[in-house]
C-alpha positions as CSV (number, residue, x, y, z in Angstrom):
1,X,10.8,147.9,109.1
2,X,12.1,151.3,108.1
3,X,15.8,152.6,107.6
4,X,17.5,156.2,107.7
5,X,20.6,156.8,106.7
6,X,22.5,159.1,107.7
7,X,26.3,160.2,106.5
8,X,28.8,161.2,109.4
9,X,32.8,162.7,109.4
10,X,34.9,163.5,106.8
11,X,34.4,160.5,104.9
12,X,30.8,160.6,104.7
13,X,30.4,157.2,105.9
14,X,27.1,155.9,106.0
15,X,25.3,154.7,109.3
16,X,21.9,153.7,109.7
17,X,19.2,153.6,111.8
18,X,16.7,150.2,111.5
19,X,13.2,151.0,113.0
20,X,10.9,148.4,113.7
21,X,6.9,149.5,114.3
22,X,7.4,150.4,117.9
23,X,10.3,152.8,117.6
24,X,13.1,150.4,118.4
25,X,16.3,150.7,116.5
26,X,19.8,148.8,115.4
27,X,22.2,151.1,115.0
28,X,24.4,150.2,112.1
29,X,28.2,151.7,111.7
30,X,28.1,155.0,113.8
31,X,31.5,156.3,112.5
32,X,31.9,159.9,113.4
33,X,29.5,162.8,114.8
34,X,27.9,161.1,117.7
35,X,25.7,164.1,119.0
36,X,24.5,164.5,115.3
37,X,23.3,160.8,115.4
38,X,22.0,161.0,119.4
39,X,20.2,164.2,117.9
40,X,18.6,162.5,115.2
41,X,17.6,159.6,117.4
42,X,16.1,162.3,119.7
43,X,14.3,163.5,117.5
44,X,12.4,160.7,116.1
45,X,12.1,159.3,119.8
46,X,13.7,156.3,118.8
47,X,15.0,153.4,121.5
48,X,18.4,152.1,120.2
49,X,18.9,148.1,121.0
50,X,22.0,147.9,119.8
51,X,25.3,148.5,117.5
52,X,26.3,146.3,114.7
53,X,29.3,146.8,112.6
54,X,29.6,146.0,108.9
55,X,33.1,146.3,109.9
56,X,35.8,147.9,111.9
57,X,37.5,149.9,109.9
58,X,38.0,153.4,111.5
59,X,35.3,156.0,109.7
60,X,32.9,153.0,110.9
61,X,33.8,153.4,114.2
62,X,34.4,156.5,115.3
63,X,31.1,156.9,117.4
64,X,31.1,153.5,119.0
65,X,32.0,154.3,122.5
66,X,30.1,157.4,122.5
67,X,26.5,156.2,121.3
68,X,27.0,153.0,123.4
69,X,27.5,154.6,126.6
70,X,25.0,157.2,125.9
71,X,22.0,154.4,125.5
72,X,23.6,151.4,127.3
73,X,23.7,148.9,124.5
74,X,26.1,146.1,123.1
75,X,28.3,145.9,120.1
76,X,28.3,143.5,117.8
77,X,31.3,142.7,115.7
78,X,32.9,140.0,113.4
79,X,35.5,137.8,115.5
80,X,38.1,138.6,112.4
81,X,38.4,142.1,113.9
82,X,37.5,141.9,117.5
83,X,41.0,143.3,117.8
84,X,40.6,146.2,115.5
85,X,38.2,148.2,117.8
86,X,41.5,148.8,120.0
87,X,44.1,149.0,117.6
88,X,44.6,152.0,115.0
89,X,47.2,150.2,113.1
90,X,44.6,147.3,112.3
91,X,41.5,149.8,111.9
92,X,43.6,152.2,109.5
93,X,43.7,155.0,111.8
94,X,47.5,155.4,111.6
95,X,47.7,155.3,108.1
96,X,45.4,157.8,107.0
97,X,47.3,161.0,109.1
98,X,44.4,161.6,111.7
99,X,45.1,164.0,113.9
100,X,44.5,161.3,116.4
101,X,44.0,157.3,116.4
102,X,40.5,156.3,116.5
103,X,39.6,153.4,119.1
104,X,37.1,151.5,120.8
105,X,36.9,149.2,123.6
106,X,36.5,145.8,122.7
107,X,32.8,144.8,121.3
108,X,30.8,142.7,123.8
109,X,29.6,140.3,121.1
110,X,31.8,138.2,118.6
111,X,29.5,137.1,115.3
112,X,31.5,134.2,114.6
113,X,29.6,132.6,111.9
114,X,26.7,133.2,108.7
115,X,23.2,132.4,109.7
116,X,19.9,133.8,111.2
117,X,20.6,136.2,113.5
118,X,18.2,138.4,116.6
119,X,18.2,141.5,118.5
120,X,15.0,141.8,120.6
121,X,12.3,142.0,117.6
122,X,14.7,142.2,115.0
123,X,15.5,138.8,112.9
124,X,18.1,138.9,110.2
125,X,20.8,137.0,107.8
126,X,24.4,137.3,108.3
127,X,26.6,136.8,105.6
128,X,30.4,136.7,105.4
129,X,31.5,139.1,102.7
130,X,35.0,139.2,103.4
131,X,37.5,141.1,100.6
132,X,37.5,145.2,101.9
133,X,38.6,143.7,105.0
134,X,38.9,140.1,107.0
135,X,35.7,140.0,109.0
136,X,33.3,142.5,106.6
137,X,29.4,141.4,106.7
138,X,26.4,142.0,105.2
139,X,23.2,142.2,107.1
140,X,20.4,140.8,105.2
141,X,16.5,141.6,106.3
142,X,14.5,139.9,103.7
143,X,11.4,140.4,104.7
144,X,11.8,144.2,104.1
145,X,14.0,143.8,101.0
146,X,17.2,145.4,102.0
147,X,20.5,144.3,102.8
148,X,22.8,146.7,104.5
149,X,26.6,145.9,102.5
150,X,29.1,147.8,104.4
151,X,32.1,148.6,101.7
152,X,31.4,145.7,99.9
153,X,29.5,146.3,97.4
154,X,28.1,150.3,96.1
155,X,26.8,152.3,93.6
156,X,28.7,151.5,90.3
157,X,31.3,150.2,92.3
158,X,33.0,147.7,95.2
159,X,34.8,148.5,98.2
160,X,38.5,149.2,97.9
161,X,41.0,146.5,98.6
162,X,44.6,147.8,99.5
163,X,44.2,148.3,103.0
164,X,45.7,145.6,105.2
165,X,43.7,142.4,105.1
166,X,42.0,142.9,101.9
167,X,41.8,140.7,98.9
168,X,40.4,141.5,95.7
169,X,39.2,138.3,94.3
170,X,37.9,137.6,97.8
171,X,35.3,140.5,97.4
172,X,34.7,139.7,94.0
173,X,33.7,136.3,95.3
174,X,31.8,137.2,98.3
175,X,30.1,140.0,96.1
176,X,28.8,137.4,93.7
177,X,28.3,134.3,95.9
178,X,26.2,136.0,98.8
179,X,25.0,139.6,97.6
180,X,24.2,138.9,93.5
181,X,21.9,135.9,94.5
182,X,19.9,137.9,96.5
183,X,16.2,138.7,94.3
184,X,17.2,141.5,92.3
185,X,15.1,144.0,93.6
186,X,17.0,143.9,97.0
187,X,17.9,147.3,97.7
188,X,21.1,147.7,98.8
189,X,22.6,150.0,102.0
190,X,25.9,150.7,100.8
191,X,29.2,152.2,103.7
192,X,29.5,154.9,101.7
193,X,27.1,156.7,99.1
194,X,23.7,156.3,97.4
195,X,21.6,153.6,98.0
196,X,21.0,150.9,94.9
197,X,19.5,147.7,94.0
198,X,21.0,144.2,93.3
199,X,19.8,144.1,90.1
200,X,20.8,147.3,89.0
201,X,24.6,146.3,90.0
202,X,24.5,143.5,88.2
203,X,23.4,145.5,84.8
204,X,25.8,148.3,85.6
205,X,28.5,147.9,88.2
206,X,31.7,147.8,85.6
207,X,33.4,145.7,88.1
208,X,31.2,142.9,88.1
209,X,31.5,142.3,84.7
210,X,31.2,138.3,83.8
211,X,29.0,137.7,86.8
């Protein structure tokens, strides 16, 4: 299993693709620049299954409708924010001065609880990591070492926690109680920025001091 990532908008936010051996892919938070990401797809002649969302928050999912209708797949959300696809108020849209609200139509699947999880050939963990927002997960492929974290967790530092919803001692928690027992050479797929490694977080990160 293989993964590209690939920044999109203003924000830089991070989607990815997740190849399998026979060209199949998940795409993971398409927030912004849909024909950037359809041409990248192109060009690697890659057959998208389906979209997951770390979250809903509005620089995740920007692209949504776009790369869905393009390929004819499904979205897959947390139930916490099946509402926030629809709603700029809930998905931070209106608070950030866009020039227009960013929505969604409603995500065909709900993920409503932790667990094994499959999409045609692909098998992974889901874990609640609430805090950054209600219904925030990390996707967990263990086989291939990496664990894609949404705005949980990131480089030297953890998702931010004063938009509506959010709860700092929540992420501390779900930081330390589902992503820092992962084997410490777990890379980690960060929303926004570099890639890293669990291990390396846990030396570094200055807000996980203690843990």
């Amino acid at each position: 299993m293989k993964w590209k990532q690939i920044p999109l908008g203003q924000l830089q936010t991070n989607c990815y693709l997740i190849i399998d051996e026979n060209n199949s892919c998940l795409i993971v938070d398409p927030g912004d620049n849909p024909k950037k990401l359809t041409t990248i797809i192109e060009q690697h002649e890659l057959k998208p299954e389906a979209i997951l969302l770390t979250h809903a928050h509005f620089d995740h999912i920007g692209a949504v409708d776009r790369i869905r209708d393009k390929y004819a797949i499904k979205v897959y959300v947390h139930v916490r924010e099946k509402d926030w696809l629809t709603d700029p108020a809930l998905n931070g849209s209106r608070h950030f001065m866009m020039k227009e609200m960013i929505t969604a139509r409603p995500a065909e699947n709900l993920i409503t609880d932790e667990g094994e999880m499959s999409i045609g050939n692909f098998s992974f963990s889901v874990y609640e990591t609430p805090g950054h927002s209600p219904g925030s997960i990390s996707i967990y492929f263990p086989d291939d070492n990496f664990v894609l974290a949404g705005d949980a967790l990131f480089n030297g530092s953890i998702g931010r926690t004063d938009l509506p919803g959010g709860n700092h001692n929540q992420l501390i928690k779900s930081i330390h109680d589902r992503l820092l027992v992962l084997p410490e050479e777990t890379e980690v797929l960060p929303g926004h920025g570099p890639a890293t490694t669990i291990g390396y977080e846990m030396d570094t990160n200055p807000f996980l001091n203690g843990f």
